[in-house]
N, C-alpha and C positions, 0 to 999 in steps of 0.2 A: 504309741499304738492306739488305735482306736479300740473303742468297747466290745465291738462286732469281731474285730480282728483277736482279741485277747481271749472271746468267747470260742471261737474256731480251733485256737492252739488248742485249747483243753478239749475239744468234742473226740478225738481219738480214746481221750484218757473217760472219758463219759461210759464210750457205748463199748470199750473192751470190759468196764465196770459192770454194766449193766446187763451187758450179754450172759458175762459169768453168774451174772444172780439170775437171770433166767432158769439156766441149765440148773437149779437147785432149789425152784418152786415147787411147791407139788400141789397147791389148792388156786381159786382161783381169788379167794381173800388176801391170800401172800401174793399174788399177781398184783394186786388193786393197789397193795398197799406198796410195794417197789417200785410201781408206776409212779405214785405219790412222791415218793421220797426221789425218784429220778427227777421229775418236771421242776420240785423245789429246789435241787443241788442244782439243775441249769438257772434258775429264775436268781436266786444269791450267785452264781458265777458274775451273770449278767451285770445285777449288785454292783461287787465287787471288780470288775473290770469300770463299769462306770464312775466310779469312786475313783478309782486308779487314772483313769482319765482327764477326771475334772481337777483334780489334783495338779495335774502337769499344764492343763490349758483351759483358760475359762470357756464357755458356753457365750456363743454369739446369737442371741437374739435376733441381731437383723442379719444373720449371712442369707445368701443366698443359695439354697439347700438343691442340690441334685444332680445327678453326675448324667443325664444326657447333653449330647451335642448344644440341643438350642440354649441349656444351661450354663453350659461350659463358656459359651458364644460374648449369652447376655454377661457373663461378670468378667471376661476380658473389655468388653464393650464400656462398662459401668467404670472400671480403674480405668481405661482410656480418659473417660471423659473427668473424673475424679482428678486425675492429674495433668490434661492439658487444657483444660476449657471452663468457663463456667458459662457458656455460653444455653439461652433454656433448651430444654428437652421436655417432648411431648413420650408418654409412653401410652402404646398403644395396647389393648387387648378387651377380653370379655370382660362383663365383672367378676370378680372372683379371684379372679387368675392372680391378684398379688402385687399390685401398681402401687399401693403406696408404701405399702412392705419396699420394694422394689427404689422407691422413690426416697424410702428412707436409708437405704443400705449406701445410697451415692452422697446422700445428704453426711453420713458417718463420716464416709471415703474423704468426700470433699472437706468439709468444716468441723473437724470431730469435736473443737471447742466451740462452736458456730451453734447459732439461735434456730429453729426448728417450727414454722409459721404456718400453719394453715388457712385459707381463703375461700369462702362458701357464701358469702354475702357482702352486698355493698358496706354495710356498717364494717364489718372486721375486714375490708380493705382501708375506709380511714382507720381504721385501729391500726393498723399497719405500717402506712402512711407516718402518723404519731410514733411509732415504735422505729423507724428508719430516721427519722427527725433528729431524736435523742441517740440513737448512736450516732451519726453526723455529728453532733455537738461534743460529742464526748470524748474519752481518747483513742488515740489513735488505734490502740489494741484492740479494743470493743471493737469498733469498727472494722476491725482486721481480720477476728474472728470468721467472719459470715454469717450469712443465713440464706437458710434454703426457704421458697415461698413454692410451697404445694398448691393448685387447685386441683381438686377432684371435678372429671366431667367437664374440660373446659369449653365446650361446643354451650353447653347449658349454663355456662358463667353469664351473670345479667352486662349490658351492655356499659352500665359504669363499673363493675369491678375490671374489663376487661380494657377502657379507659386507663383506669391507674395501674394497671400491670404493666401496659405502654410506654405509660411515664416512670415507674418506676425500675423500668429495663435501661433508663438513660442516667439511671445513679451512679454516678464513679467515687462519692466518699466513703460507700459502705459497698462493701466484699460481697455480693448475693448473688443466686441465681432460681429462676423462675420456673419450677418442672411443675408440668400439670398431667393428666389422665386423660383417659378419651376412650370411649369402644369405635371409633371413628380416625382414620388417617386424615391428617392436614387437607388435604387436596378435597376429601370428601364434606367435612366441615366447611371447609372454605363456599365450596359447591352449595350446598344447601344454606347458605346467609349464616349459618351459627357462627361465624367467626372474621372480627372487624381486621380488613386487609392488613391495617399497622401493627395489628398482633402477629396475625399469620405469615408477616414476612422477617419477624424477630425469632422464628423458630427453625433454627435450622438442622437439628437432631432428631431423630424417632428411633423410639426403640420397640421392636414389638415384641410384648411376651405371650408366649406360647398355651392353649389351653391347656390343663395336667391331663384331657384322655389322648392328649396327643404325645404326650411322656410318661407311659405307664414303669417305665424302670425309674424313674425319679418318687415313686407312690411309697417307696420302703424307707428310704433316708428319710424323707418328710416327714413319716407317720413317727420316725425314730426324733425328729428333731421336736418336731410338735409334742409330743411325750415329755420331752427334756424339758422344754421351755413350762409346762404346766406342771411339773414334779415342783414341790413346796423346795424351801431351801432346804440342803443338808439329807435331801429324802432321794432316794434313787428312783428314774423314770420308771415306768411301767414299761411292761418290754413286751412282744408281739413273737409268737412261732413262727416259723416259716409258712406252715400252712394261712396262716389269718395274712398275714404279708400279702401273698400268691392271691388272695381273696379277694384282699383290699387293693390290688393291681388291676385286677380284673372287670373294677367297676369303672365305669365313664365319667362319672364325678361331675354331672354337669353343674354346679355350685364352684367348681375346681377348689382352689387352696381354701377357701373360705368353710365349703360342706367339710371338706379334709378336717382342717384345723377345729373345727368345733365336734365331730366324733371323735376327736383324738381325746380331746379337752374333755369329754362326759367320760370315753372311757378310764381315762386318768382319776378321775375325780370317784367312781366305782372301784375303781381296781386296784389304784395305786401301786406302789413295786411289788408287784407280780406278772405273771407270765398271763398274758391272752392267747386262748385261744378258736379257733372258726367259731366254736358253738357257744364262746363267752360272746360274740360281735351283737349287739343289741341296736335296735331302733331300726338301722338299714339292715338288718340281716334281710328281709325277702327280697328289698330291693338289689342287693348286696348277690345274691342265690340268682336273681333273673325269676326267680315268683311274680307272676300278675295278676292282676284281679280277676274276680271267676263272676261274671252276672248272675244275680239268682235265676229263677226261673218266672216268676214276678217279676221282673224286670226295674228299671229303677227312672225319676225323675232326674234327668241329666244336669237340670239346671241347677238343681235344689242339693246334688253330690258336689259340684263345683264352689256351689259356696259355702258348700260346708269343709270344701277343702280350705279354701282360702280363709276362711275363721280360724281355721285349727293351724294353719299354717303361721299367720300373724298371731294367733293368741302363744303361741310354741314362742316367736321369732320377738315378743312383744313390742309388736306392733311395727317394728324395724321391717320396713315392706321388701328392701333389699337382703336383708337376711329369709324373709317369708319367702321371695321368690325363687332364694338358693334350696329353699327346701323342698320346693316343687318342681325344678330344673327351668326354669323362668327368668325373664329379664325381670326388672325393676318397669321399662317401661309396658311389658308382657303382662304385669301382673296388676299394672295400674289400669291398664282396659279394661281388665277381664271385671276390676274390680268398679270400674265405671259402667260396665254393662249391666251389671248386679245389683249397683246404686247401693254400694258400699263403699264409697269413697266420701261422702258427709257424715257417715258414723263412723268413719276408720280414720284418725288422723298418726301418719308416721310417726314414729320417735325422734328421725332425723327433719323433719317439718316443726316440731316440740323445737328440738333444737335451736332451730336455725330463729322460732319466735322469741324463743327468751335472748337469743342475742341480740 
């Protein structure tokens, strides 16, 4: 039984407890204080069904968390292709949304003892290249294994990494298959030049996932999975009211899984196992409430508030432009204008730029 479920059997047993300690208050210190001692016998319930849980089945990192339709969809979709095909797959969506989480969950599915390869530059495709070499030479097992080879952004893959993915889709010694990302559909890529015909027509899968304000009943499991996955070992997740749940549903999440995952992640790291609740919700609460900004009466330099967003956004996201742009509901490509308009693009270098030069 799951932890939610185990929690629910006892709520009858909660509120006929706490109703009867009502009826025998008489101050409003004895109110404060059975309030207290309620919220923490549900917060160790919590505990304690989780315990009970994890105990019977491990914690899956890469599943794929969420009980609407389009979710349901995507991971009948994901063990389709897990068990009949290794043929590549393009997955399609915003940033954020969860592509190589997504792209890892099939890579599990498919190769669970299989090599796990990612490709962002010419150089770590010959690295690659090298690493398919020697399993070919090796035995027959290694080679058997698999390996999954991610691109992220494949429209913006340079024209030789996108060379040896062609050629390396005609390997039959070693077990691989080639899923890459995209905010862009095949046909649309193809349209606009980002993508050499001999790739484009080695793809014959697309999966598209779903933004999260398009699945706001999926917002409660996630924030419950994401909790899980950032709880230390041995330590039980931090656990959410219903009221902060309903709150955190409410918001559109333009960052999707990505804004999701890293407020789950700070309030874990604050709260640890204990109970959140609305008025615990920090950072996005006014975003969170629907609060907007109020113009003084002074009024303000439009230009000079923009780059003072985008400093505080990247100095927050360090430096990581795609996490700075989740924090201001922005693309990567959105926020690299704004930041060439600004002529903060010579004194701003990415994290993922850092990256990609030391390799």
């Amino acid at each position: 039984m799951k932890p939610l479920d185990l929690l629910l059997d006892r709520r009858a047993e909660f509120l006929a407890a706490f109703e009867s300690s009502l009826s025998q208050l008489h101050s409003p210190a004895e109110l404060q204080r059975e309030l207290h001692e309620f919220f923490a016998e549900i917060a160790e319930a919590a505990r304690s069904a989780s315990s009970a849980s994890a105990s019977l089945r491990g914690h899956d990192e890469n599943a794929l968390v969420g009980v609407s339709a389009a979710m349901v969809s995507l991971r009948s979709r994901v063990g389709q292709l897990a068990s009949r095909s290794r043929a590549p797959v393009l997955l399609i969506g915003e940033r954020g949304v969860g592509k190589r989480h997504c792209a890892q969950a099939l890579h599990q599915a498919t190769y669970p003892d299989g090599r796990w390869f990612e490709v962002d530059s010419p150089e770590r495709t010959r690295e690659l290249e090298k690493v398919v070499a020697t399993l070919r030479r090796g035995s027959s097992a290694a080679a058997g294994a698999g390996m999954t080879i991610y691109v992220d952004e494949l429209g913006e893959a340079a024209p030789e990494v996108q060379k040896h993915l062609t050629r390396l889709l005609d390997e039959h010694a070693v077990s691989l298959r080639v899923v890459a990302s995209s905010t862009s559909a095949l046909k649309e890529l193809s349209r606009a030049g980002k993508l050499q015909k001999e790739l484009l027509f080695r793809f014959s899968n697309e999966l598209k996932l779903p933004p999260l304000r398009e699945r706001p009943q999926d917002i409660a499991p996630l924030s419950l999975h994401f909790a899980q996955n950032a709880a230390a070992l041995g330590v039980a997740p931090t656990a959410f009211t219903p009221a902060a749940l309903e709150l955190l549903s409410g918001y559109s999440w333009p960052g999707n899984l990505s804004e999701l995952k890293d407020l789950i992640g700070r309030l874990s790291k604050e709260f640890g196992p204990s109970l959140v609740d609305v008025g615990e919700l920090p950072a996005l609460g006014e975003r969170l409430s629907g609060v907007t900004f109020r113009l003084p009466s002074c009024g303000v330099d439009l230009a000079e508030l923009e780059r003072q967003l985008l400093m505080q956004a990247l100095a927050l996201a360090g430096n990581n432009q795609t996490q700075a742009a989740s924090l201001l509901g922005l693309t990567r490509d959105q926020i690299r204008y704004r930041m060439g308009k600004l002529e903060l693009l010579e004194s701003t270098v990415s994290s993922e730029e850092r990256g990609s030069r030391r390799r």
